[in-house]
N, C-alpha and C positions, 0 to 999 in steps of 0.2 A: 504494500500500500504506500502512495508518495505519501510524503507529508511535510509542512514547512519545520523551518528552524526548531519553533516552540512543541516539537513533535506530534501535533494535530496534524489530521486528516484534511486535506485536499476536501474545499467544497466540492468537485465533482465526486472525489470519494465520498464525502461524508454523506453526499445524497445519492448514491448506491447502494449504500449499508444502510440508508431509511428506508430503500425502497422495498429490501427483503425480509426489513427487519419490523416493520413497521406494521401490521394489519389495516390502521387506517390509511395507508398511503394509496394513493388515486388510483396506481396499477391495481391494486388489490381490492378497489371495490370497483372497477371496471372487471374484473376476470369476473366479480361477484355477480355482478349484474347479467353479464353474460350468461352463466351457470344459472342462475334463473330463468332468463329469457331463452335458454335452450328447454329447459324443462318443462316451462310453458305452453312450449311450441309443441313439444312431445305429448304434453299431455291433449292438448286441442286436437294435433291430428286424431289420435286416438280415440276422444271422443266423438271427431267427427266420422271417421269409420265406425266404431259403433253405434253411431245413429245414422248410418246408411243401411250398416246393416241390419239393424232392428227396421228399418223404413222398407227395405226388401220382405222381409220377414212378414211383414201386416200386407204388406202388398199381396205374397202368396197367397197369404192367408185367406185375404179377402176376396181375391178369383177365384179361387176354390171354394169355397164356401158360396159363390152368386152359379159357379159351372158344374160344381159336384154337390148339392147341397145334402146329399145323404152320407156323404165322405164325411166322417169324423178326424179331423187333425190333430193330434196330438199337440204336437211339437212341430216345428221349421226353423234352421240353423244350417250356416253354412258346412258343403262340402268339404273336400281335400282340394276339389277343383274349382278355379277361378272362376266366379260367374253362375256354379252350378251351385244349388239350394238342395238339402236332404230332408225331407216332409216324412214322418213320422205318422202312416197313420194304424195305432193301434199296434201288433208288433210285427210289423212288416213297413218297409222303407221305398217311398217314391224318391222320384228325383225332380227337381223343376229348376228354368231357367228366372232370373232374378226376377222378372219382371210377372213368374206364374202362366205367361201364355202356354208355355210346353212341359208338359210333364210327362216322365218315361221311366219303366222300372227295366233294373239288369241289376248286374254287380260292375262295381266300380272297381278295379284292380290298379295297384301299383307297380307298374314295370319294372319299377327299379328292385324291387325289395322282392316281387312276384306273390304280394299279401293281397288277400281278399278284404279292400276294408267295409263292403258291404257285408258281407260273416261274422266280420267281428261286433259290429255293430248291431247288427241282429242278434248276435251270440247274448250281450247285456244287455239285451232288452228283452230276450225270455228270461233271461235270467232274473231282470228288476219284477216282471209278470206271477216268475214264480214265488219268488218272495212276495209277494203282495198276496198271492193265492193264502200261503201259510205252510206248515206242516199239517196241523192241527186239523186241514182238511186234507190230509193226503191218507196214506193204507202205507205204513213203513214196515220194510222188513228190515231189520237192524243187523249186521254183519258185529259179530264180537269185538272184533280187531278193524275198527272202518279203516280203509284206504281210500275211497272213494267212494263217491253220492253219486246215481242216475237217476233222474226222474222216468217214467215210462208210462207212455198213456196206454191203456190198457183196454179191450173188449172184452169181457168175458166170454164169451161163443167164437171169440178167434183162435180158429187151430197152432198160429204159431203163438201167440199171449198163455195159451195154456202147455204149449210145447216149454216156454222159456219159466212159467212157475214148476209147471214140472222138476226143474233143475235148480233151484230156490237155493238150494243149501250148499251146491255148487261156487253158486255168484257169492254167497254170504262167508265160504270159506275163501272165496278168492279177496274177501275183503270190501267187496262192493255193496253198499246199504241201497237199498232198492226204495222208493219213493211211487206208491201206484199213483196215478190220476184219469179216472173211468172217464172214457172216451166210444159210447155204445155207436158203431158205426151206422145201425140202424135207426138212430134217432132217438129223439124222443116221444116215450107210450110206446115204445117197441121192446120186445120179451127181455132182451138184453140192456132198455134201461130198466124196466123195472127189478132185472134179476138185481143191477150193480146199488137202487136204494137200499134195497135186499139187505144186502153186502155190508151196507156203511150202517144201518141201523140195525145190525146183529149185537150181542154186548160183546162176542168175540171178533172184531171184523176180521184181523188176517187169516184165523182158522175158517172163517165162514168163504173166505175169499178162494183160500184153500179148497175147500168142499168144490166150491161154486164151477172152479177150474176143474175141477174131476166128473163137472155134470151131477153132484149128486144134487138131492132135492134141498131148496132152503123154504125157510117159513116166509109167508109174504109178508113183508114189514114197512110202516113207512114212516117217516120220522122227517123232522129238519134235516137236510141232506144238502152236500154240496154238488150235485151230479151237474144240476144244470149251469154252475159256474166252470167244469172243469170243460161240460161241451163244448160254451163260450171261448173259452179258452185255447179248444183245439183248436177252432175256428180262426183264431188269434193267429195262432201258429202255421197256420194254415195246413194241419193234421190231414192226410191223404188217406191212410192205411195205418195197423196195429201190427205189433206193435211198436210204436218209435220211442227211442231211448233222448235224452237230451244229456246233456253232461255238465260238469262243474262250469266248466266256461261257456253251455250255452252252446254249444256245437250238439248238429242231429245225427243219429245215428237214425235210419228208416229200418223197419226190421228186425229179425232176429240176430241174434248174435250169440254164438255158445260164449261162457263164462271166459274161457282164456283168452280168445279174440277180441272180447272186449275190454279185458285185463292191458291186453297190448297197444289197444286205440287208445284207452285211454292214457297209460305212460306215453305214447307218443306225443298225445295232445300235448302235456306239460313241458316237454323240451319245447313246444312253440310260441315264442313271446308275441 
């Protein structure tokens, strides 16, 4: 550092060493102001995007509802894709462009990664469905040592739903806790829903379930029952055929599946993020 005679600092030194040293100094409520006024700016755009995109979102909304007015919308939030809107209705996913004129279903895939994000997305939204149902209306078979939870919507009069209780103790020793949800493919007031009120207003339901899959006789019973929300529900799902398995993440299995096969889907599931 120069400095004269009297060993002081050089005024251009001495207001260099203010200028670092100093918090009040001009530089340092210019950087300040700055650093505000970027933050500002940051926050504005951001909320201006988010009130674009909430303004897309009521737009969909509201075309759909004046062109589909029987369409129940859940939900509308943006895609993965620029421009494209994912509409939610019930648990199955549309697609619309911003503006709601075009709407179109498929799966949306990522090239890059090669991930289904319409799957996954589907996958947590039975998932949120099934928790909303409860256990509490379900038929559980409980596995000693659980490894893994499948939901399975079930017929009772279907040859492969009673091929795969047949083998109950099977799945329960491979560790899999089995979750029924009655899915009478013949409807409703058809022998197979009334077999599955049957079923649920027994005092023992999994042994009556039991029986019921062996075709023996049960008593005809009726009670508060959840049949007609599980119907709903395959409907949701958009349920084809018995029996379908669902899994922890919400992925379908259509079908039967012997115990070890589905020991194996499902460890493979889990290695998939």
């Amino acid at each position: 550092m120069a400095a004269y005679p009297d060993g002081k600092a050089s005024a251009f030194e001495q207001t260099r060493v203010n200028t670092v040293r100093l918090p009040h100094h001009p530089t340092f409520l210019y950087e300040s102001t700055m650093n505000k006024l970027l933050k500002i700016t940051a926050l504005s755009v951001m909320a201006l995007t988010l009130a674009s995109a909430h303004a897309d979102e009521n737009a969909i909304k509201q075309t759909l509802a004046k062109s589909m007015p029987d369409v129940r919308v859940d939900a509308v939030r943006p895609s993965e894709a620029k421009g494209i809107y994912e509409v939610q209705v019930g648990s199955n996913i549309l697609y619309a462009t911003e503006d709601g004129k075009y709407v179109f279903q498929g799966r949306m895939i990522d090239v890059e990664s090669h991930s289904d994000l319409t799957e996954r997305k589907l996958g947590a939204i039975r998932l949120a469905a099934l928790d909303k149902l409860g256990e509490a209306k379900m038929i559980i078979f409980k596995a000693k040592i659980p490894k893994y939870t499948v939901t399975i919507f079930t017929d009772i009069d279907c040859g492969y739903c009673r091929k795969l209780h047949s083998e109950i103790d099977t799945y329960l020793a491979q560790g899999i806790t089995i979750r029924y949800v009655f899915f009478p493919r013949a409807g409703k007031g058809s022998e197979s829903y009334n077999k599955a009120i049957s079923v649920w207003c027994a005092k023992d339901r999994n042994a009556a379930l039991t029986a019921a899959k062996k075709d023996q006789n049960l008593d005809n019973k009726t009670c508060d029952n959840p049949v007609d929300e599980h119907l709903q529900l395959a409907a949701d799902f958009d349920v084809k055929g018995t029996p379908m398995i669902v899994t922890e993440k919400g992925n379908i299995y259509p079908g039967y599946l012997p115990a070890k096969e589905l020991v194996e889907a499902l460890e493979a599931e889990k290695k998939v993020h």
